[in-house]
PDB file of N, CA, C and O in Angstrom, chain B, residues numbered from 101:
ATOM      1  N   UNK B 101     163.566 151.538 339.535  1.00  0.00           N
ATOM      2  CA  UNK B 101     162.435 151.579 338.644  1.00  0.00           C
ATOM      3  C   UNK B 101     161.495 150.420 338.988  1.00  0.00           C
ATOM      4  O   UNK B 101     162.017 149.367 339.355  1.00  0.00           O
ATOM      5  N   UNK B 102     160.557 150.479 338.930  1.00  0.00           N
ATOM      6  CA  UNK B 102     159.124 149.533 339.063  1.00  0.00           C
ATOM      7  C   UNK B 102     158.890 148.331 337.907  1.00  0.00           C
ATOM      8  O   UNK B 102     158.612 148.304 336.708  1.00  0.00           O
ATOM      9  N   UNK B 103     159.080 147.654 338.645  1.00  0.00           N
ATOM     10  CA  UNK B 103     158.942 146.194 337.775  1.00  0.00           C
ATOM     11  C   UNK B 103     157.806 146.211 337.600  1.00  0.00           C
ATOM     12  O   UNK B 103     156.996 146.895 338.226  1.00  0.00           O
ATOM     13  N   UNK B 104     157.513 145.228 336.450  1.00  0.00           N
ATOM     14  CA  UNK B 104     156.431 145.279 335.618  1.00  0.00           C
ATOM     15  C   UNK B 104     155.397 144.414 336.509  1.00  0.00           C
ATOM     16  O   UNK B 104     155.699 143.222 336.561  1.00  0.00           O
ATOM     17  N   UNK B 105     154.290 144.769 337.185  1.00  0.00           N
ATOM     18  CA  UNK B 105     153.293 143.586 338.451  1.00  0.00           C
ATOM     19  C   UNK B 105     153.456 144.463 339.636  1.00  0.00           C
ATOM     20  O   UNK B 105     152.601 144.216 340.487  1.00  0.00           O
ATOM     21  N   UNK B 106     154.492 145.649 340.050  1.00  0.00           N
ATOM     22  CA  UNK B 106     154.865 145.237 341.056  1.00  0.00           C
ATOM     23  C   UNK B 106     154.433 147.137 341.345  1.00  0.00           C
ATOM     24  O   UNK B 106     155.211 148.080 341.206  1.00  0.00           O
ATOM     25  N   UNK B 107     153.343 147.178 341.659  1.00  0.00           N
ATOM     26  CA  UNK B 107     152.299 148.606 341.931  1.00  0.00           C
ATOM     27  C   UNK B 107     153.177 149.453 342.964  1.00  0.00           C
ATOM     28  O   UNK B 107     153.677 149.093 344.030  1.00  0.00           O
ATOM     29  N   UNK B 108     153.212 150.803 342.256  1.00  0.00           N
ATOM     30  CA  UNK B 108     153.988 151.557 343.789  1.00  0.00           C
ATOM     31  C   UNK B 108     152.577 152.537 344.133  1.00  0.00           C
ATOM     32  O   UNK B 108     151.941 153.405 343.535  1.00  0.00           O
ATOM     33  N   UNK B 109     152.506 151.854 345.439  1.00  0.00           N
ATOM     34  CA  UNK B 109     151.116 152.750 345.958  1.00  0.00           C
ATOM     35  C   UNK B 109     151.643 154.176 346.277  1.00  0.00           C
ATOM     36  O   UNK B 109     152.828 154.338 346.570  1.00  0.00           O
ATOM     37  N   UNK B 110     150.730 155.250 346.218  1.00  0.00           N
ATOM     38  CA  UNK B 110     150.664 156.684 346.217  1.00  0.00           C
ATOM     39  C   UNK B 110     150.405 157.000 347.888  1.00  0.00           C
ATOM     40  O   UNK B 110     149.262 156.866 348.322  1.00  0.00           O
ATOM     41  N   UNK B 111     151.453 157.400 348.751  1.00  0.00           N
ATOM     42  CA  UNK B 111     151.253 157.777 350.035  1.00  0.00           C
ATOM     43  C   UNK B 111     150.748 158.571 350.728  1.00  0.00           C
ATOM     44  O   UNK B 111     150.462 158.665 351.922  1.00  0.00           O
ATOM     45  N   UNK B 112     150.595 159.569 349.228  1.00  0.00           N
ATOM     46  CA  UNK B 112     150.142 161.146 349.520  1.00  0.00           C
ATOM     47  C   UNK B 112     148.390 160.604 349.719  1.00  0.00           C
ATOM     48  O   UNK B 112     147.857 161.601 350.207  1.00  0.00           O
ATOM     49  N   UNK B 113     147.357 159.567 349.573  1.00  0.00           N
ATOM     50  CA  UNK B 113     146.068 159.917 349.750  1.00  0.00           C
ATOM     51  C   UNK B 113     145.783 159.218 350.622  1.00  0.00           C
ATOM     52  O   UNK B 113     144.709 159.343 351.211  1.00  0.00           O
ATOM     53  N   UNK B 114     146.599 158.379 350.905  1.00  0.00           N
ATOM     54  CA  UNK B 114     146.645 158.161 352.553  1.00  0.00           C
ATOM     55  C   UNK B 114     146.770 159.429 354.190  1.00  0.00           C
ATOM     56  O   UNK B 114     147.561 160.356 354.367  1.00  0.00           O
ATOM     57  N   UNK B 115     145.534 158.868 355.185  1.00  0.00           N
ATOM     58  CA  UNK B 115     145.304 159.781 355.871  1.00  0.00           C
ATOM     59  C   UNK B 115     146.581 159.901 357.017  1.00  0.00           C
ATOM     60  O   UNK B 115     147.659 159.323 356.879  1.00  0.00           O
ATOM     61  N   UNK B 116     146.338 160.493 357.799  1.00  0.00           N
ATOM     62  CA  UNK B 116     147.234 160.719 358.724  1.00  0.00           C
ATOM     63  C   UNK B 116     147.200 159.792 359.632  1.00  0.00           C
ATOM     64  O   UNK B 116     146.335 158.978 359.308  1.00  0.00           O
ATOM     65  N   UNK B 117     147.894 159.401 360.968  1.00  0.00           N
ATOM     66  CA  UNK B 117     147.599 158.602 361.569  1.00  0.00           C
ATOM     67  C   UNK B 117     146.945 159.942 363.108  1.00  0.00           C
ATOM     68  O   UNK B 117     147.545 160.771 363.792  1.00  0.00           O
ATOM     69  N   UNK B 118     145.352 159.446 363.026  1.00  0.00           N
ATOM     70  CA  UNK B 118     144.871 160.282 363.943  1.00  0.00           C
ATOM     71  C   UNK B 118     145.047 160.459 365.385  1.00  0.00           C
ATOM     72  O   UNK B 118     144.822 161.534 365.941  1.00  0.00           O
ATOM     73  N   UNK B 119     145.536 159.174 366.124  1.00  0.00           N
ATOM     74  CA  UNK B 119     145.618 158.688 367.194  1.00  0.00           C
ATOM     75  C   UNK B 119     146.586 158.626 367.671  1.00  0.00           C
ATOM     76  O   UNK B 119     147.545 158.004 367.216  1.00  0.00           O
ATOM     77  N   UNK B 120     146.554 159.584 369.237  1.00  0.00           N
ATOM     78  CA  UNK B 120     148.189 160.149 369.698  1.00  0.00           C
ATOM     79  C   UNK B 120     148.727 159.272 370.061  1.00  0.00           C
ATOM     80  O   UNK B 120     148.240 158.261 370.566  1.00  0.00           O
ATOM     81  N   UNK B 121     150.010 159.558 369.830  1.00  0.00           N
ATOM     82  CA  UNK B 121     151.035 158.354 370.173  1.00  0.00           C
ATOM     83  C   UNK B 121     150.989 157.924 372.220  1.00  0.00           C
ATOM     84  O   UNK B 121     150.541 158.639 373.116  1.00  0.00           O
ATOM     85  N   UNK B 122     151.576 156.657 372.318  1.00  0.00           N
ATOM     86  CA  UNK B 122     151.400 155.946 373.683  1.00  0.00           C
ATOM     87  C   UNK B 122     152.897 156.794 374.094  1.00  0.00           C
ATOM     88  O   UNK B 122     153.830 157.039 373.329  1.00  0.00           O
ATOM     89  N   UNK B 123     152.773 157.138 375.549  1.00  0.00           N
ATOM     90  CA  UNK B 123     153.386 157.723 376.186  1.00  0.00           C
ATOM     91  C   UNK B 123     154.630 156.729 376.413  1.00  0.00           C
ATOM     92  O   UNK B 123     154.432 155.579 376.804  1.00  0.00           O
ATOM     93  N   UNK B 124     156.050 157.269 376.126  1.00  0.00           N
ATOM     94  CA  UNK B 124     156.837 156.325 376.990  1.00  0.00           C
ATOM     95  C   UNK B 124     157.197 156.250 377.968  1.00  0.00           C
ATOM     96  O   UNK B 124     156.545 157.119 378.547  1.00  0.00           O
ATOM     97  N   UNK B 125     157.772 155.843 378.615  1.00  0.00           N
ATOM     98  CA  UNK B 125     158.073 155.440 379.875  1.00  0.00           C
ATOM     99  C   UNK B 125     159.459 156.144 380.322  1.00  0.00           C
ATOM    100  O   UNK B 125     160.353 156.140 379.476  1.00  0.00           O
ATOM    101  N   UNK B 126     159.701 156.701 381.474  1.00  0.00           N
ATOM    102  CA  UNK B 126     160.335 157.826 381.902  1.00  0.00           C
ATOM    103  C   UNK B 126     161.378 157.307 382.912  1.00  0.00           C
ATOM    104  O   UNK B 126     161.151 156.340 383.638  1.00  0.00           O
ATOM    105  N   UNK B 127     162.500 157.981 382.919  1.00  0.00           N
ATOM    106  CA  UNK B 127     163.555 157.591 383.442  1.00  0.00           C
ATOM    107  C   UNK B 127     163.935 156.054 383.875  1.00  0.00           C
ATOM    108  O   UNK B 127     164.151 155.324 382.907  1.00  0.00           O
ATOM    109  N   UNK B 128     164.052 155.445 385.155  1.00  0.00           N
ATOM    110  CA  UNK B 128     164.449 154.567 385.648  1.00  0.00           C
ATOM    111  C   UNK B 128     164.038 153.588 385.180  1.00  0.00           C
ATOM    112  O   UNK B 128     164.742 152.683 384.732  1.00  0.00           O
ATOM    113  N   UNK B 129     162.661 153.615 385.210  1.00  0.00           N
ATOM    114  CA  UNK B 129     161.951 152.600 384.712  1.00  0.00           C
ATOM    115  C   UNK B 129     161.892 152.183 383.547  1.00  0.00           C
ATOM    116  O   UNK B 129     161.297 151.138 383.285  1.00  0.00           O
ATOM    117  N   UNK B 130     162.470 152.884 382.667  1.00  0.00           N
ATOM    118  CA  UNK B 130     163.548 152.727 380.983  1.00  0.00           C
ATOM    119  C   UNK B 130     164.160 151.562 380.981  1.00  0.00           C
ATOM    120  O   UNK B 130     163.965 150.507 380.378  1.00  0.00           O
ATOM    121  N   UNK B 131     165.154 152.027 381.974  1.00  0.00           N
ATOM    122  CA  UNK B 131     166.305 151.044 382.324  1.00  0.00           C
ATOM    123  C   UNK B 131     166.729 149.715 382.849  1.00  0.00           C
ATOM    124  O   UNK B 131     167.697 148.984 382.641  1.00  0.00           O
ATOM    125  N   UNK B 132     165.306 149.637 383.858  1.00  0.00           N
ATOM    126  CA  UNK B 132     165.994 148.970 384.611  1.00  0.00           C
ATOM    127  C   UNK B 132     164.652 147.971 384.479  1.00  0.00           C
ATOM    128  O   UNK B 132     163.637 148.394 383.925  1.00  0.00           O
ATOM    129  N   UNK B 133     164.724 146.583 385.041  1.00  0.00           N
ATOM    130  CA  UNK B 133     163.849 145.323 385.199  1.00  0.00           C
ATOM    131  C   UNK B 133     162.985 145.517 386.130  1.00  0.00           C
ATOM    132  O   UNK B 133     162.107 144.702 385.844  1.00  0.00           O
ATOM    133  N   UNK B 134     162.607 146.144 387.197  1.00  0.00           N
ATOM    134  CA  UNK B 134     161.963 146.166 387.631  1.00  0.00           C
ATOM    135  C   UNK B 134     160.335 146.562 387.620  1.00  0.00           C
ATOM    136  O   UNK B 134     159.860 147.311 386.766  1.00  0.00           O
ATOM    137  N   UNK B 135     159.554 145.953 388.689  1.00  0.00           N
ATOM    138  CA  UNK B 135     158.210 146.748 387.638  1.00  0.00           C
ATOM    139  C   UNK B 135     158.169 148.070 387.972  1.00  0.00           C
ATOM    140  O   UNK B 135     158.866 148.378 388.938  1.00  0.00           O
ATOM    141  N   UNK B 136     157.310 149.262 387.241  1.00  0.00           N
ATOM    142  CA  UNK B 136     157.548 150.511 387.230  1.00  0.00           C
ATOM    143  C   UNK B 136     156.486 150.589 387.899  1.00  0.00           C
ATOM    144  O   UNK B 136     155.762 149.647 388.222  1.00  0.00           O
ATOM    145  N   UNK B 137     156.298 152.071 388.213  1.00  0.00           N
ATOM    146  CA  UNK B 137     154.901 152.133 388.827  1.00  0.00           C
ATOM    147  C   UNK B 137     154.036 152.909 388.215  1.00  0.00           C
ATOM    148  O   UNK B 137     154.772 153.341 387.328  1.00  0.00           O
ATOM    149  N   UNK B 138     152.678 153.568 387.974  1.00  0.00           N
ATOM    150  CA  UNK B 138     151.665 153.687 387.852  1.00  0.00           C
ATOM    151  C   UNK B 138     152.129 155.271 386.785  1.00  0.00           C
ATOM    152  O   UNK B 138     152.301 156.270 387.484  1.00  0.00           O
ATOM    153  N   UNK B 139     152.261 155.423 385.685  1.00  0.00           N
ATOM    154  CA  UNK B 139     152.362 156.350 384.814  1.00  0.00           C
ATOM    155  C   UNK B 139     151.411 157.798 385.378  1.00  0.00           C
ATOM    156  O   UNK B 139     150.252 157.741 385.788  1.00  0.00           O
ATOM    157  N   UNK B 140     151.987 158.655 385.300  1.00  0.00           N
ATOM    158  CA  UNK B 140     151.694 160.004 386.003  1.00  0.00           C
ATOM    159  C   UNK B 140     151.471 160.927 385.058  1.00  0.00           C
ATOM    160  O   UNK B 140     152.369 161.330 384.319  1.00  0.00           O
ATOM    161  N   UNK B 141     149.801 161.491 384.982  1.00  0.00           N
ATOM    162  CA  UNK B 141     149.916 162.451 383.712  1.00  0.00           C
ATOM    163  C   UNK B 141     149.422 163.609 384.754  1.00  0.00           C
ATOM    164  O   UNK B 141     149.154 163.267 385.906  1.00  0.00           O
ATOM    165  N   UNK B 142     149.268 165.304 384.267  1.00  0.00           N
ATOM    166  CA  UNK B 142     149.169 166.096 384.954  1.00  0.00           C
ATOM    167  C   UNK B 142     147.728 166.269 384.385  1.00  0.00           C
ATOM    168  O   UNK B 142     147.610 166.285 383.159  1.00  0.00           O
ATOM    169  N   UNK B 143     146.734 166.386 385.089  1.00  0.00           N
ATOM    170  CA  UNK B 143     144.899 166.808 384.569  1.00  0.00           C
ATOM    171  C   UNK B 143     144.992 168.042 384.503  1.00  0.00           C
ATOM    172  O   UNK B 143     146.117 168.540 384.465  1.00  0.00           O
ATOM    173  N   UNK B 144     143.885 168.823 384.474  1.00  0.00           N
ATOM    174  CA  UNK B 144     143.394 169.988 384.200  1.00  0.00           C
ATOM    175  C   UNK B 144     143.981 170.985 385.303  1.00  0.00           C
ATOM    176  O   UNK B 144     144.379 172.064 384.864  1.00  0.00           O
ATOM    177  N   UNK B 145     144.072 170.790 386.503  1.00  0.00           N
ATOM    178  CA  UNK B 145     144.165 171.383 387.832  1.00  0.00           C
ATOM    179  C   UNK B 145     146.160 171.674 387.913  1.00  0.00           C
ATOM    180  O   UNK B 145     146.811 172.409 388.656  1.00  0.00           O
ATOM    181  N   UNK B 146     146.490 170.966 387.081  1.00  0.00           N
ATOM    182  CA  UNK B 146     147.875 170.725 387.297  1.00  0.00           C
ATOM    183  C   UNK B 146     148.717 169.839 388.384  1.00  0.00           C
ATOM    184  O   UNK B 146     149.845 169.982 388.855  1.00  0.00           O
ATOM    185  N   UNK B 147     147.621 168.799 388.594  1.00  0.00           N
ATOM    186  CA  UNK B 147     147.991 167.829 389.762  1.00  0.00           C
ATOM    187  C   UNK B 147     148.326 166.199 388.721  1.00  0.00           C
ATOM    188  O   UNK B 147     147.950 165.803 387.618  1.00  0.00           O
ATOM    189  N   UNK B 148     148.994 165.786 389.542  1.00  0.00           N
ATOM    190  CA  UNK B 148     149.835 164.621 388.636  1.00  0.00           C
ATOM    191  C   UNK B 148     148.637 163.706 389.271  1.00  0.00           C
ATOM    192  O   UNK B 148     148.269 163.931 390.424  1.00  0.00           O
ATOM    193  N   UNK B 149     147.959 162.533 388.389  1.00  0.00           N
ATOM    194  CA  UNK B 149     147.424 161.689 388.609  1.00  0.00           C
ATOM    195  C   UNK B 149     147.792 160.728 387.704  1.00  0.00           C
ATOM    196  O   UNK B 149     148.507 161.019 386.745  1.00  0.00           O
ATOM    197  N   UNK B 150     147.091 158.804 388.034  1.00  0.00           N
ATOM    198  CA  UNK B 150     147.547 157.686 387.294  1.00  0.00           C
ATOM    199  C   UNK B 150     146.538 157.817 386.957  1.00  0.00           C
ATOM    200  O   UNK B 150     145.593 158.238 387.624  1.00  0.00           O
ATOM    201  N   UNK B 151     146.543 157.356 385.441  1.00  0.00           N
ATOM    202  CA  UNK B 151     145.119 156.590 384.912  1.00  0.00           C
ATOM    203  C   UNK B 151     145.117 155.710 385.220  1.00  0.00           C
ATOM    204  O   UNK B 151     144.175 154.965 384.953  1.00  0.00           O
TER     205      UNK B 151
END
């Protein structure tokens, strides 16, 4: 129960969070210390490129 001062804010009129989540990081480079290399997304064409 809610102590008397102690406001329980309403979550429901709060917005969504709009902004897609950061990609994680994929296999080896999970794991291990080394530096990883250059994150690989697939573009429009279906060819893997780094941003």
């Amino acid at each position: 129960m809610a102590k008397k001062g102690m406001a329980r804010p309403n979550y429901h009129d709060r917005p969504n969070n709009e902004v897609p989540p950061v990609p994680e990081l994929q296999g080896k480079a999970k794991r291990t210390k080394k530096k990883a290399g250059p994150a690989l997304y697939r573009d429009e064409n279906g060819r893997y490129r780094a941003l």
